[in-house]
Each structure stands twice: as C-alpha cells, then as structure tokens.
N, C-alpha and C positions, 0 to 999 in steps of 0.2 A: 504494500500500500504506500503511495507517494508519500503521504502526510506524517511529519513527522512528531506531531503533536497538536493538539487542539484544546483554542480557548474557549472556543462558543461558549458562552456562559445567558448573552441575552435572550434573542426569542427563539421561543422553544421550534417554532417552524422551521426555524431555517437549522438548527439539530436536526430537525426531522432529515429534513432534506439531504444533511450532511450524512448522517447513518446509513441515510440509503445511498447515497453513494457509495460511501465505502464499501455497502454488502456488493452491489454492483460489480466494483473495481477489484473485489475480492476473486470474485467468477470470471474476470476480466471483459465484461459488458460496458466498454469502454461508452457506449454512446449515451446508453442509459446512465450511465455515470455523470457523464457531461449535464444530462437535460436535471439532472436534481441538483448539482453544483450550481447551474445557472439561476435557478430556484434560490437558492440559500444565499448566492451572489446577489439579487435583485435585493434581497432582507439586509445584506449586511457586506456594502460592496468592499470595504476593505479586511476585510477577514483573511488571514494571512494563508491558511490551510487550504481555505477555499480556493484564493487565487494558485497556490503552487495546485491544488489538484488540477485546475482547469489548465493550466500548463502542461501537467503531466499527460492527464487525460488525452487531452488535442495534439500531443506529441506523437501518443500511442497509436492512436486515429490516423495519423502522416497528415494531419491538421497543421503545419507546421506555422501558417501564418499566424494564425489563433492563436497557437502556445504560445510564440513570441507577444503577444499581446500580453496576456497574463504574467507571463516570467516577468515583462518591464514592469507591471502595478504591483507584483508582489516583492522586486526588490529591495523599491524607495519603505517599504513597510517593515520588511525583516530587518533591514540598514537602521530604522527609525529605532527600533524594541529591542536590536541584538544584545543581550544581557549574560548570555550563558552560552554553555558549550552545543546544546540542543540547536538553541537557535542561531549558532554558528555551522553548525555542518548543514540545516540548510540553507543557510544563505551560499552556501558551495555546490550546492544540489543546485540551485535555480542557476550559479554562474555559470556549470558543468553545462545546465541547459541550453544555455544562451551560447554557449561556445558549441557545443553541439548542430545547433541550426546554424552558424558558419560555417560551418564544416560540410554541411550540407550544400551550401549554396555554393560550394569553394572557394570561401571565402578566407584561406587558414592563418593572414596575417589576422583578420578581424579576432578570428579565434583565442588569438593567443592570449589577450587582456582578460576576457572572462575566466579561462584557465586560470591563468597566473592569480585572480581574486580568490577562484575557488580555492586553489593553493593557501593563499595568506586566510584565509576563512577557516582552515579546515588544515594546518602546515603539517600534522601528525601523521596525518592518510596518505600513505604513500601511491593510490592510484590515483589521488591530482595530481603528483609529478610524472606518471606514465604519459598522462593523455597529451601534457606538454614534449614530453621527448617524441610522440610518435608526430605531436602537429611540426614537431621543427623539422624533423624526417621529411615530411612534406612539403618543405619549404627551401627544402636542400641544406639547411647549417646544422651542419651533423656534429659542430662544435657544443652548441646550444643544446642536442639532441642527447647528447654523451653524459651532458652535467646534471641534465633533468633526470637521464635514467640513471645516476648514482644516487640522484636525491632520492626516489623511488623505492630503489631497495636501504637503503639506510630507515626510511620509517616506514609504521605500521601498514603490513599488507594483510588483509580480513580475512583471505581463504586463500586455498591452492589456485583458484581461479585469477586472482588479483596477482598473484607471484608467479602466474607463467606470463602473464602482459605484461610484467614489471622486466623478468629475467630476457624474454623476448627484443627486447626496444633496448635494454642493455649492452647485448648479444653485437644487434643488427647496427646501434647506432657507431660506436668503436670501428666496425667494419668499413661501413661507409666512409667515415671519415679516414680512413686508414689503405683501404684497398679500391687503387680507378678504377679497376678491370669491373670488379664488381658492383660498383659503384655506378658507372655505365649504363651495367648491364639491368641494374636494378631500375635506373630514372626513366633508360629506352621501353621496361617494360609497362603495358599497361596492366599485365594480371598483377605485378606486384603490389601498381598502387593502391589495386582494389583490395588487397591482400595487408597492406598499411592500413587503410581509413575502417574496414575492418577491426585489427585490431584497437584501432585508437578506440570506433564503439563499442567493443567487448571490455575495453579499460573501463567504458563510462559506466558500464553494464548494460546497455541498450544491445540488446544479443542478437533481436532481432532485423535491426539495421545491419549489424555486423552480419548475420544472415545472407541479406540481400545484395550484401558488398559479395560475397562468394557467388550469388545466383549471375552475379555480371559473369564472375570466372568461369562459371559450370553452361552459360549461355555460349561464349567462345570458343568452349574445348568440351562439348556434351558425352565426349566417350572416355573422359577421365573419371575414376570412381572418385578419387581422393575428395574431390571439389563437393560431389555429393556428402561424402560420408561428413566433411566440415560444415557444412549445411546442415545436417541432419541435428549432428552436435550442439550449433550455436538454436535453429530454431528448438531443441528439446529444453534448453539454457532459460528462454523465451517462455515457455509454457504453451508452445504452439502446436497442439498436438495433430491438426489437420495438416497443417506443412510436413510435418514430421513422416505422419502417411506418406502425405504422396510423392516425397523425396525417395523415402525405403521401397513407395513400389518403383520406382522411379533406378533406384539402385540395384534392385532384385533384376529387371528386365535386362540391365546393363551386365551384368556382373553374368546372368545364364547366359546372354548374347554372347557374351565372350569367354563363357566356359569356366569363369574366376568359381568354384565352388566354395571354397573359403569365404569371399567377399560375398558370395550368397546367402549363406549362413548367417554372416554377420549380421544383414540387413532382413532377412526374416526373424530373425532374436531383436531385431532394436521395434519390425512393425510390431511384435509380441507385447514386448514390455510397454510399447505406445499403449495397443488396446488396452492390457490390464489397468494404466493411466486412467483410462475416459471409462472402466467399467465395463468394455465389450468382450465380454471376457467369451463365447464362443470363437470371436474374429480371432483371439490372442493365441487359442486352442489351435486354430487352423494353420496360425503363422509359424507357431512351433512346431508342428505337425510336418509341415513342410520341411522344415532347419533340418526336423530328425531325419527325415527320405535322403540328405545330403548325409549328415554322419548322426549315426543312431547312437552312437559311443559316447557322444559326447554327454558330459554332467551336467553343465548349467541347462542345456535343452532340457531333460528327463527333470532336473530339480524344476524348471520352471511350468512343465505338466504337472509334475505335483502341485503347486501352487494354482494354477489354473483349478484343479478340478478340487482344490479345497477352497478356494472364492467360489464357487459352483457348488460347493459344502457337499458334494459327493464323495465321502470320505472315504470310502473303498476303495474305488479309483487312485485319489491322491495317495494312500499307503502302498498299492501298487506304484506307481511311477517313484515313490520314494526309498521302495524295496529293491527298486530295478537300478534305481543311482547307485544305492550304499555297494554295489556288485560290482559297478563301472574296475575296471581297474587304474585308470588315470583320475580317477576321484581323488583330487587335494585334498591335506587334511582338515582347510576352512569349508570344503564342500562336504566332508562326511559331517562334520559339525551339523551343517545346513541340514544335511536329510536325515539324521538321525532323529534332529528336533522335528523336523518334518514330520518324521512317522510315530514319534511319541506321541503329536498334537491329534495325527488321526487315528490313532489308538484311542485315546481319550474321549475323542468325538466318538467314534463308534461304542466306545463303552456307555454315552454319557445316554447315546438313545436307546440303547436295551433295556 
C-alpha cells in the first residue's frame, strides 16, 4: 500500500472513502482506488496520504500525467509537516516518483534532482543511491555512476532484491568507466539500454515498468528465452499474475519449439505456482502434470502435486504424490523435510475425518 501513514482524523467520509481505497489498492483495483481517493480528495484537498495515493495510484494506471499532478501538491505539504523519520522516507517516495516520470519521458538530467532529494530525505537507504548510479549510466558519467554505486552499498539495502540492483550498477559502473571496448559496445547497444532503465525501475521497485523495459528486448529478439524468463520474474515481482501467464505460455511454446526441455519444465512449474497464486488450482494440476511428462523424477514437481491436491483437500491423493517424492532418489535433504511434513499433514487430515 503507497501510504505510509494517515492523519485523517476530521470527517469521517472522507475515512470512509480513504478505507476503501486502500481495501481497493490492497487487491490492486487500481481505478477503483483512484474514484474513492478522488472522493476523500474533494472532502479534504490537502490531505497528504490522499495526494501520495492518487500519485501512486495514476502511476500504477500508466496515468503518468495525473501522478505528476498529485506528486507536485503533495510535496509542498510533506516539505510543510516533515517532523520525523516517517515523514521523511516519504517525502523520498514522492521525489523517487517525480524522478521516475523523467525517466520516462527521457528526461535523465531532469531526473537526477528528485533522486538526489530523495537521497538527502531518506540518506540511510541505500536504493536512493542505486537509482542515481544507474541514471548517471544513462547519461554516460560513469565517474558520477561509480560514486553513487559505492554510496549504495555502504548503506542500508532492505532485501536480497535491493543488493542485486545495488551490486549490479556497482559491477557495471567501474567497467564503463574503465573499459572502451565495452563501453562502446554497451552505448551502441539498444537492448542494453532497455536492460539499464530496467534496472534503475527495479531499484525504485516499480517491477513492473522494469517488466516492460524487457518486453522492448523480448519484442526484438522473440526467440531468446532468457528475455522471457526476466519478464516473467520482474512481472511475478509486480503481482501480475495474468502477464505472468501469458509470458510462461509464451515460454513453454518457445522453449518445445526448440526442443529446450529443461526450459520447458521451468516455465510449466513457474505457470503452476502462478495458478496456485490466483486459486486455480485444477489449471496448477495440469501445468504440473505437464513439467512431470518432461521429467517424472523430478521432487519439487511430485512435492508441488502434493500440494495441489491438499489445497483441493483430497488428502489421499496429496499422501500419495508425497509418498512418491520421499522415494525420489535426488530428493534434497530440504525436500525430504518438505514431504515428510507433507505426509504427516495428510495423515492427520485423513485421521481427523474418520
């Protein structure tokens, strides 16, 4: 949820209004979001939550004009009240935003000042100094690129996710600045750049931008898996689970076209685990159904039919598919873990209905 805190304390409508946003934005009913934001905004136009939702909201939408409207009134407001650490990280969330839609427009000198605020808002968070290293990448001063991605890793990075963007623009910035050859090679290219602006929105966490920076790469070269499987990745990142589909059928088609069994595999276990995602859990049955035709031996297939057919609460089933893992003989010792619990839980189940 965008908001990182809420005063609404006056009229109770425009609460109302704000609740049901969020339950909204929860489900990611982006538009339905927006129309009760808009609501709560007409009750109470400077309400600081409100304006960063309707920012975020219209972001999400690819509304991009709109969010800028909002990012600018919610600024001057956060700037006005900033008192604490809360309302510091987001007044870095709205700069992040407003540097984001230059980046959009290619705008990447405009970019750099919102970055750089986010930065001084929020100096602890080491993915404000990524976004900066990969916008100066962009910009070719790979000097500026170098110093940002030191800053980077010196402070706080939040997950494994935030420390491969950090390590990444670290990596790559040192190079550029260090080797022509590659250097060249890298400005001549366009998949790289799409492959840059990418990561810089995977730094912001807008995954699925970064997404669509890969769908430019998988549009130009449609018989590389790689492009897909990075897609699939950043929209699962996303909570995008219809892309996610039709990327994996999209992988699947690819990967038998050209015999990859392996990469076949891969991508009927990623549409499996999608289904069980949205609840479709016969789809999920079938997708792994498929995986096992390619290789039957394999553990996390046979452990994820177990799993399937105990969300399907057919507990028979699932102690079979979990009987038939614990047998595997390349069953990890974290995967015997798995199905052993596995078959105690439909033991259980089956005791509990007798």
């Amino acid at each position: 949820m965008p908001f990182g805190y809420i005063k609404i304390q006056r009229e109770e409508k425009a609460v109302e209004h704000w609740e049901l946003a969020k339950r909204h934005g929860e489900k990611a009913n982006f538009e339905q979001a927006i129309e009760e934001l808009l609501k709560a905004h007409a009750i109470l136009p400077k309400e600081i939550p409100v304006l960063e939702g309707l920012g975020e909201y219209y972001f999400f939408t690819n509304q991009f004009e709109q969010s800028k409207v909002y990012v600018d009134k919610a600024l001057p407001e956060i700037k006005r009240q900033k008192n604490n650490k809360q309302e510091s990280i987001l007044l870095a969330r709205l700069y992040e935003k407003k540097g984001a839609l230059f980046v959009m427009e290619e705008k990447y000198s405009e970019a750099l000042e919102p970055f750089k605020l986010a930065a001084e808002a929020d100096p602890d968070n080491g993915a404000r100094y990524t976004a900066l290293a990969y916008t100066y990448i962009l910009l070719k001063d790979y000097e500026a690129a170098a110093k940002y991605s030191e800053e980077a890793i010196k402070h706080n990075l939040a997950d494994d996710i935030a420390q491969i963007y950090a390590a990444t623009a670290k990596e790559l910035a040192p190079l550029m600045l260090s080797n022509l050859e590659f250097r060249k090679a890298v400005e001549d290219s366009v998949r790289d750049k799409h492959t840059i602006i990418s990561r810089l929105y995977g730094s912001l966490r807008y995954f699925a931008l970064a997404a669509e920076e890969i769908v430019k790469i998988h549009n130009l070269y449609p018989e590389e898996l790689n492009a897909i499987e990075q897609i699939i990745s950043l929209y699962s990142l996303a909570a995008k689970g219809d892309k996610v589909e039709s990327f994996a059928k999209k992988g699947i088609a690819l990967a038998e076209r050209q015999g990859n069994t392996e990469a076949a595999f891969s991508f009927y276990d990623i549409l499996g685990t999608n289904y069980i995602a949205q609840e479709k859990y016969y789809q999920a049955m079938d997708a792994y159904k498929s995986a096992l035709k390619i290789n039957p031996e394999n553990p996390e297939a046979n452990l994820n039919m177990s799993l399937v057919y105990q969300l399907l609460e057919d507990h028979k089933s699932a102690l079979q598919w979990a009987e038939k893992a614990l047998q595997l003989p390349s069953l990890t010792e974290e995967e015997r873990e798995f199905a052993q619990k596995f078959k105690e839980e439909c033991l259980q189940n089956l005791a509990a209905k007798k």
